[in-house]
DSSP file (Angstrom, degrees, kcal/mol; ACC not computed):
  #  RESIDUE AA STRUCTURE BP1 BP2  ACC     N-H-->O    O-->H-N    N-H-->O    O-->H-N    TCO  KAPPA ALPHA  PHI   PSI    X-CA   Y-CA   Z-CA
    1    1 A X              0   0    0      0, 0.0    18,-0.1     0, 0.0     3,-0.1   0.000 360.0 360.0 360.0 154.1  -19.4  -67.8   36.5
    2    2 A X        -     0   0    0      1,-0.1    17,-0.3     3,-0.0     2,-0.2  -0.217 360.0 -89.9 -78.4 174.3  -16.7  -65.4   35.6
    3    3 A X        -     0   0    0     15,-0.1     2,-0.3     1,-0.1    -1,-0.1  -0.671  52.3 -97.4 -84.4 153.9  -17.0  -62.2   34.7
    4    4 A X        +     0   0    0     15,-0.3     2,-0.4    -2,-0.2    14,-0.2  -0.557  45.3 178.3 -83.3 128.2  -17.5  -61.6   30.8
    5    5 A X  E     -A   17   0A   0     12,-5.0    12,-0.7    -2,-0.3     2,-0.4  -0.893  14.0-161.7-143.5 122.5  -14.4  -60.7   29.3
    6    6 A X  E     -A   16   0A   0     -2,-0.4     2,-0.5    10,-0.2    10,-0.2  -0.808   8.4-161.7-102.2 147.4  -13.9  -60.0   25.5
    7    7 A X  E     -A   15   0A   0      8,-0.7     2,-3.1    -2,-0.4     8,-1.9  -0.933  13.6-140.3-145.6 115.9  -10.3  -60.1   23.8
    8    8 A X        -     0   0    0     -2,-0.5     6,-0.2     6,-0.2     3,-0.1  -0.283  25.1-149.8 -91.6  81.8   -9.2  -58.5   20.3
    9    9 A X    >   -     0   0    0     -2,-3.1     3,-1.5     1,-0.1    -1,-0.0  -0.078  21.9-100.2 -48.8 138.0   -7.0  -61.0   18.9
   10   10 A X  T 3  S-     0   0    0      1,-0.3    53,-0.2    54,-0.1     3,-0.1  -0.283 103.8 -11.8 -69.9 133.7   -4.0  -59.8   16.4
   11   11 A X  T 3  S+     0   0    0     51,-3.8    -1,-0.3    52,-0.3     2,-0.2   0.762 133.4  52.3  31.7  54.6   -5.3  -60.5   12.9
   12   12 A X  S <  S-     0   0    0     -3,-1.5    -1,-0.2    50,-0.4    48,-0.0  -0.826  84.7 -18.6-172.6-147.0   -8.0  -62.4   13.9
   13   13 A X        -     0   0    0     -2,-0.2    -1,-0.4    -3,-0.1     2,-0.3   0.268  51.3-111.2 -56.0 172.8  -11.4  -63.0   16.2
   14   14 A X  E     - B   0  40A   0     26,-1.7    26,-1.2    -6,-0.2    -6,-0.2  -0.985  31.9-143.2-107.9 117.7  -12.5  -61.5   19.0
   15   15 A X  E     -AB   7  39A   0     -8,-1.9    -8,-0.7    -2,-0.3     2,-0.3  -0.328  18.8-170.1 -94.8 140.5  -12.3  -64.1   21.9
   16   16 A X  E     +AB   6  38A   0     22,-2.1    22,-1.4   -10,-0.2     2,-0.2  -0.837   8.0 176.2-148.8 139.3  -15.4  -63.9   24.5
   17   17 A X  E     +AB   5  37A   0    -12,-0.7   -12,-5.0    -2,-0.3     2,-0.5  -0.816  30.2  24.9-158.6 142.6  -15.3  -65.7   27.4
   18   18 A X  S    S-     0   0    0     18,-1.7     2,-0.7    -2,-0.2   -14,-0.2  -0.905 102.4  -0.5 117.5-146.6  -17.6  -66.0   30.7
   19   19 A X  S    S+     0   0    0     -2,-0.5   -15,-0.3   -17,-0.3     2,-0.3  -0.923  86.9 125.5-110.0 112.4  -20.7  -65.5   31.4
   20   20 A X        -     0   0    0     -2,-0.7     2,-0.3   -17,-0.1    -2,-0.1  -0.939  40.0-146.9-154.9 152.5  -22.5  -64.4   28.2
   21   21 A X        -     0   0    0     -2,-0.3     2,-0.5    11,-0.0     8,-0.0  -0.876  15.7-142.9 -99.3 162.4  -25.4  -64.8   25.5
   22   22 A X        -     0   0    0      8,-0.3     8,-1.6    -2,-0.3    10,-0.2  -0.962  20.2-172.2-127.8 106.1  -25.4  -64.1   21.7
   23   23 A X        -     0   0    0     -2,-0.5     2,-0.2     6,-0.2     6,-0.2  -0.061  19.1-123.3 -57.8-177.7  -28.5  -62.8   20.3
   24   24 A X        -     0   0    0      4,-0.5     3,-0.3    -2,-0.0    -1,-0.2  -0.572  46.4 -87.9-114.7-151.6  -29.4  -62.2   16.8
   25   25 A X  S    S+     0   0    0     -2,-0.2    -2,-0.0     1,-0.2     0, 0.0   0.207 135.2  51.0-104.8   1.1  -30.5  -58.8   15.2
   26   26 A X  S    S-     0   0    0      2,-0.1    -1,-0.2     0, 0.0     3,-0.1   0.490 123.5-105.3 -84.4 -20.0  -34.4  -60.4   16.5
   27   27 A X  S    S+     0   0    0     -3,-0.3    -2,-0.1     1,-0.2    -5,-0.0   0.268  73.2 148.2 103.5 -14.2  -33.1  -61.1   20.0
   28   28 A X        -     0   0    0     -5,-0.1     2,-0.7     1,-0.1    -4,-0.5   0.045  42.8-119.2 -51.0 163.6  -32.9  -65.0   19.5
   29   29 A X        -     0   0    0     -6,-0.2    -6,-0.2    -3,-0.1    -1,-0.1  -0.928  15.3-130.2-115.2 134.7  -30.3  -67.0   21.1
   30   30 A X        -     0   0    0     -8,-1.6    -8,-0.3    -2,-0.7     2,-0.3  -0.301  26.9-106.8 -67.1 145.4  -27.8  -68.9   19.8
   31   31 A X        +     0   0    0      1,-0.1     2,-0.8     2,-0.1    -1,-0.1  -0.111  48.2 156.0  -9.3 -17.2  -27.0  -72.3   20.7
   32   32 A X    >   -     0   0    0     -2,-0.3     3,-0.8     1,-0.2    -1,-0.1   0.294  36.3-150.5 -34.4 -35.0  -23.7  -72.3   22.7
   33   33 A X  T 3   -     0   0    0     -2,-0.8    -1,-0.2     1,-0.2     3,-0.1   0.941  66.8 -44.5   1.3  96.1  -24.4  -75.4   24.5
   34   34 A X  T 3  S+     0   0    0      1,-0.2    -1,-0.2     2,-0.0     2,-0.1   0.110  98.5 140.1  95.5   4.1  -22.8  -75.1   27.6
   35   35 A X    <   -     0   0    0     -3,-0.8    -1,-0.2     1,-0.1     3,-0.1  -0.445  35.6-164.1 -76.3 137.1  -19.3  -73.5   25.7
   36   36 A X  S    S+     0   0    0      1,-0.3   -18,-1.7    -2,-0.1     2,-0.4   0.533  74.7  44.6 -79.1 -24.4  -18.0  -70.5   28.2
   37   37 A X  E     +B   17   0A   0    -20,-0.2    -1,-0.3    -5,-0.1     2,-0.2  -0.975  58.0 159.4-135.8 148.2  -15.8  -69.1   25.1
   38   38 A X  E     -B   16   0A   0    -22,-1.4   -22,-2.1    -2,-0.4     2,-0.3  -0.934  33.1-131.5-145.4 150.5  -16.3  -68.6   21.5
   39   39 A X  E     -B   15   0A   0     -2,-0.2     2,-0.6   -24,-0.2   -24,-0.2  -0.610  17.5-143.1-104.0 164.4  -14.5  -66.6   19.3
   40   40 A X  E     -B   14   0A   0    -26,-1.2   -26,-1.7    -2,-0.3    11,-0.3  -0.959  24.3-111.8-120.1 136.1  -16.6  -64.1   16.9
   41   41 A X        +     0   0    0      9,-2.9     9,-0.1    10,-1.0    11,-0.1  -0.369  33.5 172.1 -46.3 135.4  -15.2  -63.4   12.7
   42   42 A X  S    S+     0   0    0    -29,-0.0    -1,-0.1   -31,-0.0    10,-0.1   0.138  71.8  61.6-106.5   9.7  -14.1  -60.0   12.2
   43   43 A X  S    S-     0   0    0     17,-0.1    -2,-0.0     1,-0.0     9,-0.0   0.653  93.6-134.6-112.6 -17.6  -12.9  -60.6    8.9
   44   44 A X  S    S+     0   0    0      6,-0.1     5,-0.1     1,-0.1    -3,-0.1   0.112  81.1 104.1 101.1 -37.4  -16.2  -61.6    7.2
   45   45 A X        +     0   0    0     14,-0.1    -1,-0.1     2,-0.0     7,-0.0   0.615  45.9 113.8 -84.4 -13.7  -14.7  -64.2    5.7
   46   46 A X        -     0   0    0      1,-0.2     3,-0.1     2,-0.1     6,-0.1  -0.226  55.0-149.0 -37.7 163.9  -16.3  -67.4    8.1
   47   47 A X  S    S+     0   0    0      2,-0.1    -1,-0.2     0, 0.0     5,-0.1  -0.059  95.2  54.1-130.4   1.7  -18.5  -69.6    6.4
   48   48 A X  S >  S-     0   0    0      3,-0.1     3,-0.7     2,-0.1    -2,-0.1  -0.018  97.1-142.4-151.8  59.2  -20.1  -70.0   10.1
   49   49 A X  T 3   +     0   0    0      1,-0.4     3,-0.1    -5,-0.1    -2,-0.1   0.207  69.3  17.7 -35.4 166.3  -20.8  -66.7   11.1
   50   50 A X  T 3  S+     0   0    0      1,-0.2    -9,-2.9    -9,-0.1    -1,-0.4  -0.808 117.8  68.5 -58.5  12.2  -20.9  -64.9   13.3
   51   51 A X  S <  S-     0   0    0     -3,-0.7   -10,-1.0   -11,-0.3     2,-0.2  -0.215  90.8-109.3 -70.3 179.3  -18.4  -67.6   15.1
   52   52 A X        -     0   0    0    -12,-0.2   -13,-0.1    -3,-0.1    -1,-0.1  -0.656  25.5-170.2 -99.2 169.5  -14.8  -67.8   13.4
   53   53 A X        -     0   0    0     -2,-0.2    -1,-0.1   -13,-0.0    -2,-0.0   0.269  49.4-106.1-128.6  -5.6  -13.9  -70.6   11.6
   54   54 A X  S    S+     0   0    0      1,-0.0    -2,-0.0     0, 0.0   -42,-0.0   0.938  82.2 124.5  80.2  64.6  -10.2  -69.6   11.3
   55   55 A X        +     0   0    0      1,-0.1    -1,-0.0     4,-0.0    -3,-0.0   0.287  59.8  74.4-129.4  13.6  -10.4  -68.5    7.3
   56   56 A X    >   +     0   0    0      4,-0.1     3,-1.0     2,-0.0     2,-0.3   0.412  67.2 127.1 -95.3   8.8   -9.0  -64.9    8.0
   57   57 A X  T 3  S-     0   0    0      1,-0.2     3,-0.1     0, 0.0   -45,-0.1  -0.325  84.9  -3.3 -73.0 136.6   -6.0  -66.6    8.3
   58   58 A X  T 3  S+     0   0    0      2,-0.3    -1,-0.2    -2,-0.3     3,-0.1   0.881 128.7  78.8  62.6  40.8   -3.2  -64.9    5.9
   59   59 A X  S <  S+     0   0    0     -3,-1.0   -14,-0.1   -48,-0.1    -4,-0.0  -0.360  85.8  59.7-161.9  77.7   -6.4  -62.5    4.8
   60   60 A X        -     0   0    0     -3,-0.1     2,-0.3    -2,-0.0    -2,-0.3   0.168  55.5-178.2 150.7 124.4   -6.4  -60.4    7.4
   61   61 A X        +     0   0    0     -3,-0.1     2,-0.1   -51,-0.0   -49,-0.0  -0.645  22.2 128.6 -98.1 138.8   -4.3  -57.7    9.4
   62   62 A X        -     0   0    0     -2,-0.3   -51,-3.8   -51,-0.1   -50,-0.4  -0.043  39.8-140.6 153.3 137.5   -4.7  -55.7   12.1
   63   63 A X        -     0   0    0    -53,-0.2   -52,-0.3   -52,-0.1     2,-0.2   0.117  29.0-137.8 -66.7-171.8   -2.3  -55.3   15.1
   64   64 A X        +     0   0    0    -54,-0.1     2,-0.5   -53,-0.1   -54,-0.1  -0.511  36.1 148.1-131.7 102.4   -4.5  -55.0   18.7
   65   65 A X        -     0   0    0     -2,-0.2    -2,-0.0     1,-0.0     0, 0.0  -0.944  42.4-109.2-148.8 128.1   -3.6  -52.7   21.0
   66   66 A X        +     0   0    0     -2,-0.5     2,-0.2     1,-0.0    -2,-0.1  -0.158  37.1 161.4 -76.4 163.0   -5.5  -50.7   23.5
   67   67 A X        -     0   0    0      0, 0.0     2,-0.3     0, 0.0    -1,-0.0  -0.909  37.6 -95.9-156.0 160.1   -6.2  -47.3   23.4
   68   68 A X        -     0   0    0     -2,-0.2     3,-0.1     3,-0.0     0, 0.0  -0.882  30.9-129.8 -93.8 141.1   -8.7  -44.7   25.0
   69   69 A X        -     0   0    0     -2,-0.3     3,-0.1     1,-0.1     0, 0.0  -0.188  32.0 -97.8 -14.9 142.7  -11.9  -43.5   23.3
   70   70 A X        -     0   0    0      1,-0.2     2,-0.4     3,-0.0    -1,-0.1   0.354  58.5 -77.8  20.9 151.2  -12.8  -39.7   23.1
   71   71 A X        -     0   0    0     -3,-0.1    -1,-0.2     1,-0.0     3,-0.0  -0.701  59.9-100.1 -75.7 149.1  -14.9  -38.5   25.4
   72   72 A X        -     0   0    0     -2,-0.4     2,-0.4     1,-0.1    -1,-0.0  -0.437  41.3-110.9 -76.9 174.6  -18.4  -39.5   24.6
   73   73 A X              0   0    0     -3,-0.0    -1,-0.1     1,-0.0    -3,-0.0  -0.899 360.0 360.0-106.2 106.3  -20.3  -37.1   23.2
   74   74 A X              0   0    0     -2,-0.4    -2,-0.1    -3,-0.0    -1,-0.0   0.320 360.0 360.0-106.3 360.0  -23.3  -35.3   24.8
């Protein structure tokens, strides 16, 4: 397996790809069956959260471009 690597796509998902699980807010785990990427909604708007479904398309901006954090905070 690959290393887990997650990707903030321009005005859309976030791609994650690798070796990974998806809990819920109990700890469950989703389903994947056997998929190595899935993309996750940022936009809200999916009807099959948290996966995307592709419905921010034309409803939703934002450019993606890395940048460094702050120093954390102690």
């Amino acid at each position: 397996m690959s290393k887990t690597r997650l990707t903030v796509n321009n005005n859309g998902s976030l791609r994650v790809e690798g070796d990974f699980e998806i809990v819920d807010a109990q700890g469950n785990v989703y389903g994947l069956n056997g998929r190595e990427l899935v993309s996750i909604c940022r936009c809200g708007l999916s009807k099959n959260k948290p996966f995307c479904d592709g419905s921010h398309k034309g409803h939703f901006e934002h450019n993606a471009v890395a940048f460094d954090l702050p120093p954390k905070k102690v």
